[in-house]
KOLFIFI-484363 format. One record per residue (C-alpha): residue number from 1; residue in one letter; x, y, z. Coordinates in nm, 4 decimals. Example, Ala and Ser with C-alpha at 12.3 -4.5 7.8 and 13.67 -1.06 7.14 Angstrom:
BEGIN
(site 1, A, (1.2300, -0.4500, 0.7800))
(site 2, S, (1.3670, -0.1060, 0.7140))
***
This chain:
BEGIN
(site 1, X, (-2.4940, -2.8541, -5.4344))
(site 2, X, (-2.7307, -2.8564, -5.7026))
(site 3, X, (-2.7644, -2.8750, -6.1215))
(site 4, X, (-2.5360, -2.5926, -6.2516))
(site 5, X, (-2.6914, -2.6544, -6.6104))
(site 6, X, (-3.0306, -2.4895, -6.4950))
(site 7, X, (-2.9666, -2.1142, -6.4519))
(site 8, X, (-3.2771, -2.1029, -6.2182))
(site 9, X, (-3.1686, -2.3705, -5.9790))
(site 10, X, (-3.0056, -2.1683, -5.6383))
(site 11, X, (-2.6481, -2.3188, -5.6392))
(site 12, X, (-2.6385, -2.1490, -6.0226))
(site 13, X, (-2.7976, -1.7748, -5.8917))
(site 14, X, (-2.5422, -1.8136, -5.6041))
(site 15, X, (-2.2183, -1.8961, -5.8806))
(site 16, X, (-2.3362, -1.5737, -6.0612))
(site 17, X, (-2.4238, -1.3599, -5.7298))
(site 18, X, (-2.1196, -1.4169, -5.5913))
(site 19, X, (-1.8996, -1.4199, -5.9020))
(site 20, X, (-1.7932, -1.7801, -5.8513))
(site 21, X, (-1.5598, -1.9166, -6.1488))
(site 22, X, (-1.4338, -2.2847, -6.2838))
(site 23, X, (-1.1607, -2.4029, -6.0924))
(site 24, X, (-0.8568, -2.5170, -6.3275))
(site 25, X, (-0.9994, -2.3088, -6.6456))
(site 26, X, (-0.6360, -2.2588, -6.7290))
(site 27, X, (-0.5933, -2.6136, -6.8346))
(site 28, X, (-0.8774, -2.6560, -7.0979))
(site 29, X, (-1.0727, -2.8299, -6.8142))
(site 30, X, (-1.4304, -2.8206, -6.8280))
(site 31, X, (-1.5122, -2.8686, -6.4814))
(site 32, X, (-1.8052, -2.9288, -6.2929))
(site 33, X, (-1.7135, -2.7095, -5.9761))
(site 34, X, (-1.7385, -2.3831, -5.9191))
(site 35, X, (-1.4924, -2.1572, -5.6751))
(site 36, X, (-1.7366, -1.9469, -5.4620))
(site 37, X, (-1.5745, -1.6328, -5.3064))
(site 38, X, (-1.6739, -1.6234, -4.9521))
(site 39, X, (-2.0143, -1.4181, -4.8773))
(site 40, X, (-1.9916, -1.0595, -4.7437))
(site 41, X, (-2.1030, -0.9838, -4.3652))
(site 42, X, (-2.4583, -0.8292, -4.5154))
(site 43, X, (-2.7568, -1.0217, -4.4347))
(site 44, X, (-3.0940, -1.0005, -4.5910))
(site 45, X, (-3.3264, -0.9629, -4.4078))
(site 46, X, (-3.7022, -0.9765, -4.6172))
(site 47, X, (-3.6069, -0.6680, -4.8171))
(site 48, X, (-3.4362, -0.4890, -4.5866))
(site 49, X, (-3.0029, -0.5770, -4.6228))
(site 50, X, (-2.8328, -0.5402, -4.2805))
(site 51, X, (-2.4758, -0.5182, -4.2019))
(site 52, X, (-2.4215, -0.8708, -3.9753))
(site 53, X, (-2.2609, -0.7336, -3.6053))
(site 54, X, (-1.9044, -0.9099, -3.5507))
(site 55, X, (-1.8777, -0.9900, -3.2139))
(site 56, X, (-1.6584, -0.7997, -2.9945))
(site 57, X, (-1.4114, -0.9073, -2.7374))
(site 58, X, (-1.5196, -0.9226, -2.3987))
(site 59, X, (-1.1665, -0.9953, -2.2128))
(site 60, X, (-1.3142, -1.3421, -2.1135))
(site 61, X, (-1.0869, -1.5954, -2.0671))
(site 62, X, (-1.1924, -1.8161, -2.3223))
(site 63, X, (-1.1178, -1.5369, -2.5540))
(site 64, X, (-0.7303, -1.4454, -2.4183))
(site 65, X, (-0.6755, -1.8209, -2.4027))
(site 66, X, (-0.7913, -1.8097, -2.8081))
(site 67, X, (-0.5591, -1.4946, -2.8723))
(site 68, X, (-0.2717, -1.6672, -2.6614))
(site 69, X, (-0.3210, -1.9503, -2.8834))
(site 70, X, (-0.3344, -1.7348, -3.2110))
(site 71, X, (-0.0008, -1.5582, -3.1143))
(site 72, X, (0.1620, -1.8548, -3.0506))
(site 73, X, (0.0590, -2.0587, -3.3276))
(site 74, X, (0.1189, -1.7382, -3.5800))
(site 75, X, (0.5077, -1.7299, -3.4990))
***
């Protein structure tokens, strides 16, 4: 959230850092939101820009109950 009119507030640097765009442009709308594609897995860290580390699957059984639950729910 924040004031899109000021091009130095953060929500406005985030709308053009992320290549967010009006939602129903199509219609001659001139809306107040802003679609923002989701963020990549690279985290900045001070200067330095890390990949973020996706967890991996451990065989728990929290995680088969999840992928039992994804298979069934994906039929």
């Amino acid at each position: 959230f924040g004031d899109l009119a000021d091009p130095d507030s953060d929500v406005s640097k985030s709308v053009v850092d992320r290549g967010g765009f009006n939602l129903l442009d199509e219609f001659g709308y001139e809306p107040v939101n802003k679609y923002l594609p989701p963020r990549s897995n690279e985290v900045s860290i001070g200067e330095v820009s890390v990949e973020a580390e996706v967890p991996q699957p451990d065989g728990s059984a929290i995680e088969r109950l999840f992928a039992w639950a994804d298979a069934a729910l994906s039929r």
